[in-house]
C-alpha positions, -999 to +999 in steps of 0.1 A: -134-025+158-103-017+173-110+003+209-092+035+207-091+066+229-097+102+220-065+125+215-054+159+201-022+162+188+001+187+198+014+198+170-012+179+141-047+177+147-058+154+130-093+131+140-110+103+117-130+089+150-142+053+142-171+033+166-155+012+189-170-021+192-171-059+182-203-068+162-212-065+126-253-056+132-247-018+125-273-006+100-257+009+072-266+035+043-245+035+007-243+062-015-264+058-050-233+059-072-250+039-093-225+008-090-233-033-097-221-063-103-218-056-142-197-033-135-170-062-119-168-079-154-134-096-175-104-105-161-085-083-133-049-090-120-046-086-081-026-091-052-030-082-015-006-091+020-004-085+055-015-109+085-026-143+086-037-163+118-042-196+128-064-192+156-059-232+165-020-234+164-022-194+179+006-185+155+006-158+127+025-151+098+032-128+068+015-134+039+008-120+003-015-138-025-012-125-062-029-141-095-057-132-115-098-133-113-121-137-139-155-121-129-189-127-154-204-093-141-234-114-125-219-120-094-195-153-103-157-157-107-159-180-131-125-187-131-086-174-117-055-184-110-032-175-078+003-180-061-002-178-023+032-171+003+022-177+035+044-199+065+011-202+081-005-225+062+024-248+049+049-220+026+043-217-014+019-225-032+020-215-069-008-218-099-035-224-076-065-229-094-102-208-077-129-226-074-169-219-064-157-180-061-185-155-058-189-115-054-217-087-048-211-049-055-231-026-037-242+008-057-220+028-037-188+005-058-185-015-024-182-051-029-177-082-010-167-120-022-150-151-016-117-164-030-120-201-025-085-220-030-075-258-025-053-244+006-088-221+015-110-192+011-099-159+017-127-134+019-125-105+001-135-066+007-131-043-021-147-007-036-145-001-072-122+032-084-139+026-118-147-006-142-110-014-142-098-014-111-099-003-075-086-007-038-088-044-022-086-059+009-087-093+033-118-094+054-119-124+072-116-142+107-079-154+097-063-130+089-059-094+072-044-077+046-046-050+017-039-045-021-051-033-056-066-048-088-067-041-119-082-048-156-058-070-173-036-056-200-007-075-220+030-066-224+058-081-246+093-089-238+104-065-261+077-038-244+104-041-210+134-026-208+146-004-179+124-011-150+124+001-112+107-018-080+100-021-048+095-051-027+083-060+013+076-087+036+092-103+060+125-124+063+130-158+075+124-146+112+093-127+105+117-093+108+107-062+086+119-071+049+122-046+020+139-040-010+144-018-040+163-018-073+165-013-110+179-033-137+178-030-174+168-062-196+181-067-233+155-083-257+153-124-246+149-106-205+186-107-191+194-086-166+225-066-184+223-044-153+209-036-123+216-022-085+192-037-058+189-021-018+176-043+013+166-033+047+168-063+070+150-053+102+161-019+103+197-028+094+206-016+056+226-035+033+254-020+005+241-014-025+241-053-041+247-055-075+221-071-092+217-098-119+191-127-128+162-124-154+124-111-156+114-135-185+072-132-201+063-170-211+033-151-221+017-116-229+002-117-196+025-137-171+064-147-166+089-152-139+120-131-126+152-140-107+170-121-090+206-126-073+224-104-048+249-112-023+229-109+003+198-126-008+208-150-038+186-174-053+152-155-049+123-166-077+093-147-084+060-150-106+055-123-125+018-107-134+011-081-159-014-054-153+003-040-185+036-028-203+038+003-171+027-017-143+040-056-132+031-074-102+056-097-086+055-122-057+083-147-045+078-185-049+108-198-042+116-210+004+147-196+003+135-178+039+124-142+031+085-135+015+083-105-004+059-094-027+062-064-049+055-041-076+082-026-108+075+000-134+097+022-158+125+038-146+125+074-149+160+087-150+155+118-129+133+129-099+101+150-112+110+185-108+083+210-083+065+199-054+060+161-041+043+144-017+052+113+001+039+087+026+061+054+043+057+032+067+076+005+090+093+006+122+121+012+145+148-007+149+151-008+191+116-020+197+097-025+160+076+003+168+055+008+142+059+040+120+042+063+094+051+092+080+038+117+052+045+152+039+055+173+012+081+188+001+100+206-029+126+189-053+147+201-081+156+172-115+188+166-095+169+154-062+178+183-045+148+186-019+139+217-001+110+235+022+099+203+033+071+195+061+070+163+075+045+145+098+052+111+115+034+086+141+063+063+159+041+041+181+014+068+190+044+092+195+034+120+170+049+157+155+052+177+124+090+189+111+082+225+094+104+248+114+129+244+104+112+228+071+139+194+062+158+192+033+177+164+018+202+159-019+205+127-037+239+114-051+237+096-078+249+059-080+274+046-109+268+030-128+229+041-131+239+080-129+201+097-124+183+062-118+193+054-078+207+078-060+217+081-018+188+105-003+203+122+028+183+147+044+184+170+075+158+173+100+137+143+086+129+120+115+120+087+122+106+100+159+135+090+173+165+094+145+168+124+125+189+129+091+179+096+078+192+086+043+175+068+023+180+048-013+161+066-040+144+052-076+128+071-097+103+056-118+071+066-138+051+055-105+070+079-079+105+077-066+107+047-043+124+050-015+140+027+012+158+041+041+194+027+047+208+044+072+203+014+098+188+038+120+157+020+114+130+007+085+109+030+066+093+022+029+074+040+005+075+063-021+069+102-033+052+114-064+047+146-082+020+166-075-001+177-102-034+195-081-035+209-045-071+199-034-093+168-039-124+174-063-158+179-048-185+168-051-171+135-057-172+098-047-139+082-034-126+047-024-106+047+009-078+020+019-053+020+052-032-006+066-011-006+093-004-019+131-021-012+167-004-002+196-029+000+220-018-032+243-023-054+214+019-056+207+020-050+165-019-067+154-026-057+122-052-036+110-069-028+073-100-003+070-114-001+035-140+020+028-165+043+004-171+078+006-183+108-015-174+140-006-190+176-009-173+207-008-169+202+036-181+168+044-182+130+037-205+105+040-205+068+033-193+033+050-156+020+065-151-017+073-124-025+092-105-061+097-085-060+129-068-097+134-069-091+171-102-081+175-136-086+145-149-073+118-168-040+117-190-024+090-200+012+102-212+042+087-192+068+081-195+109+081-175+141+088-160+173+074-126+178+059-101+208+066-091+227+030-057+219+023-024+240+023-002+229-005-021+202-004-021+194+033-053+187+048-069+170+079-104+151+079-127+149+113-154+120+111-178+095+132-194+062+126-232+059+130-226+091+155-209+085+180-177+097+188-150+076+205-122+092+192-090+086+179-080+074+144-066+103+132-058+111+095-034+136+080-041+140+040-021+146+011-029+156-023-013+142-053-038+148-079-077+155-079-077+114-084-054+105-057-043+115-022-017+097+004-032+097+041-011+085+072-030+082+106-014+103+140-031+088+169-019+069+200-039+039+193-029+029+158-003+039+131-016+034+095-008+052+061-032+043+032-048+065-001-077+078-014-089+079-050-116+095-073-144+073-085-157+070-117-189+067-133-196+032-132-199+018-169-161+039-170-131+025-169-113+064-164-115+086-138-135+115-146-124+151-142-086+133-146-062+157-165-044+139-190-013+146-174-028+133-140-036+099-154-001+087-143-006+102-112-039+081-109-024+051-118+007+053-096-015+059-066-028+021-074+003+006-063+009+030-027-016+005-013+003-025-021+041-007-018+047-012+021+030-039+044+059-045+069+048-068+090+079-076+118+085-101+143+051-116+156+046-104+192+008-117+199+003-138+231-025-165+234-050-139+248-046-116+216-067-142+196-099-130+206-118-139+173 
């Protein structure tokens, strides 16, 4: 596990401390949630990114992998297809048929499995939110990453008609890559129209006008294209979760590798109090950067009484007094569907005032800052409850970057936990691709939140070495953003309710928080900016 030293922030104190080491022999204890492998059963769509390493050649790139998985329930994927992105191992590779692919769930809804490909196996490390879905991630010796799944649902041509999206990776220098549009589609998939926003290593583009196609050769798959000024000529393979939720990843080798999510486009901001989380860098040095917070918006995007946190490379503070505020203008010819976010106060760490292009959809306004002060991506949703529920069981995900002498090496922790009305017990593995992986128990107590703002203080298997510190924020009682505020690594992430297993929805969800639920799936997968690789021969330590 990543070696980190213990710190308390000035101005947020937040502590998850995590067991320094580099073995996996740590006995562990699950929770009884009552989980097993028939509860990974049918057909789930998927798609996870981040690092990958050669540790021969001593090179890494970005990668993403996307497709679907079907699992029997007795432990076997008996079948699945996958497009893989990933310079590292050769560039695109689409319709990859899985082979010899296996799982185990744990009763605590942890599970573990192999993904075995004709361009190799990826090892997998996931924890179940309920039968249809949950939070996944890459554990393995080359490389890193995370992502969701999801039970497969269907969605017709006629079933998609306005859509919003976001999109990340890297372009063809391995720089920070993100993007996000809207476009509406008459009935055979056309783009009749659509705007389209790219942050290129910090630098921002105009907004491109957008046109191409997002076509379904099937109720369950299709393809898109998209064509901007800037970045014409990009391809992508397109995988239904369902009619609310697709999942995209590029095939073409045009340069850039970006993989993505789109949903409904809601044609004004949700009205009341959001939260938000985002992540990327700076654009001097490629820092890497998180920031979370909340803060209060009117139907017009007008935002006010807003508290910010943000990690910029271990460099840490909260913006509350004076609280930042912000107003969106909105963009012709989509009027309340993309708007130009400028605020005042918000801060980078270094930057304040940052603008940022704004789309609201069903699945949270996604943002992407444009300002060229720098790259930040993510997205803010409406919040619907100001506490998580207790006692519960929850599935934990981060991802994000070191800084602790190790320039930029990724880092994904996944874990389980259930929570009481103070403290948390359960187990946290963590993939870092410059040092091994780490299984660990893990237990602590949890602050109570203030509109919704919260910070948790944890060990694994006792002992205390301090420093990965987490800053939460409530969207629902399903689903809450966290961002991390120590000097050793800089990570944002989520948490979400568990159900009972044998359930494929959330227990104790409001109707009206279902959404919310289901647009936390996709924070996981919304930013993995990966940036220029900076790892020297004695960074691959594996």
């Amino acid at each position: 596990m990543s070696l980190r030293k213990h710190l308390i922030l000035p101005s947020i104190v937040f502590a998850l401390a995590l067991l320094a080491g580099c073995n996996t022999s740590n006995t562990v204890t699950t929770n009884n949630n009552g989980y097993s492998n028939t509860d990974f059963s049918g057909t789930y769509v998927f798609s996870f990114s981040g690092t990958d390493v050669n540790l021969t050649a001593q090179t890494q790139s970005f990668f993403a992998i996307a497709g679907t998985i079907t699992a029997d329930g007795k432990g076997h994927i008996q079948s699945g297809t996958v497009d893989i992105n990933d310079a590292n191992i050769g560039g695109v590779f689409t319709a990859q048929a899985l082979t010899a692919s296996t799982y185990s769930v744990s009763q605590d809804g942890r599970g573990t499995g192999t993904l075995v490909t004709p361009q190799g196996t990826f090892g997998l490390d996931f924890v179940m939110t309920s039968d249809s879905g949950g939070l996944i991630s890459r554990f393995d010796s080359n490389g890193s990453g995370s992502g969701t799944f999801a039970l497969q649902g269907t969605a017709t041509q006629g079933s998609l008609s306005g859509l919003a999206f976001t999109l990340f990776g890297t372009d063809a220098s391995f720089n920070f890559l993100g993007s996000v549009g809207a476009f509406t589609l008459n009935g055979s998939g056309v783009i009749q129209s659509g705007l389209e926003d790219f942050n290129d290593a910090g630098a921002g583009t105009d907004t491109q006008t957008l046109t191409g196609s997002l076509v379904l050769s099937s109720n369950t798959a299709g393809t898109a294209a998209f064509d901007t000024s800037f970045a014409p000529g990009l391809t992508f393979d397109v995988w239904v979760v369902d009619s609310t939720h697709l999942k995209l990843i590029e095939t073409d080798t045009t340069g850039p590798a970006l993989v993505g999510d789109a949903f409904p486009q809601a044609s004004t901001f949700p009205a009341g109090q959001l939260v938000f989380s985002m992540a990327g860098g700076s654009l001097s040095s490629g820092n890497p950067i998180a920031t979370g917070g909340f803060v209060t918006t009117d139907a017009n995007g007008n935002l006010s009484n807003g508290t910010e946190d943000y990690n910029n490379a271990g460099t840490t503070g909260t913006i509350s007094d004076p609280p930042f505020s912000g107003s969106c203008n909105a963009t012709a010819p989509f009027a309340g569907d993309r708007c130009e976010l400028t605020t005042s106060v918000f801060t980078n760490g270094n930057q304040g005032n940052l603008v940022f292009a704004a789309y609201p959809s069903t699945a949270g306004v996604l943002l992407l800052e444009d300002d060229g002060s720098g790259f930040l991506q993510g997205a803010a949703y409406a919040q619907s409850a100001t506490a998580f529920g207790a006692p519960e069981g929850y599935a934990l995900n981060l991802s994000g970057f070191n800084s602790n002498g190790v320039a930029d090496s990724e880092v994904d922790d996944i874990a389980q936990f259930n929570a009481t009305s103070t403290n948390l017990t359960g187990v946290l593995d963590e993939n870092d691709v410059a040092s091994a992986l780490i299984t660990a128990n893990l237990n602590g107590t949890y602050t109570a939140p203030a509109s919704g703002r919260g910070t948790i203080s944890a060990t694994t298997n006792g002992t205390y070495v301090g420093g990965l510190s987490l800053g939460y924020y409530v969207i629902g009682s399903s689903a809450t953003l966290v961002i991390e505020g120590d000097q050793q690594q800089v990570t944002t992430g989520v948490f979400e309710l568990q159900s009972s297993p044998g359930s494929s929805v959330s227990k104790a969800v409001k109707p009206q928080e279902a959404q919310t639920a289901a647009a936390a799936q996709s924070i996981v997968s919304l930013v993995r900016p990966f940036g220029r690789a900076k790892l020297t021969p004695k960074h691959f330590t594996k």
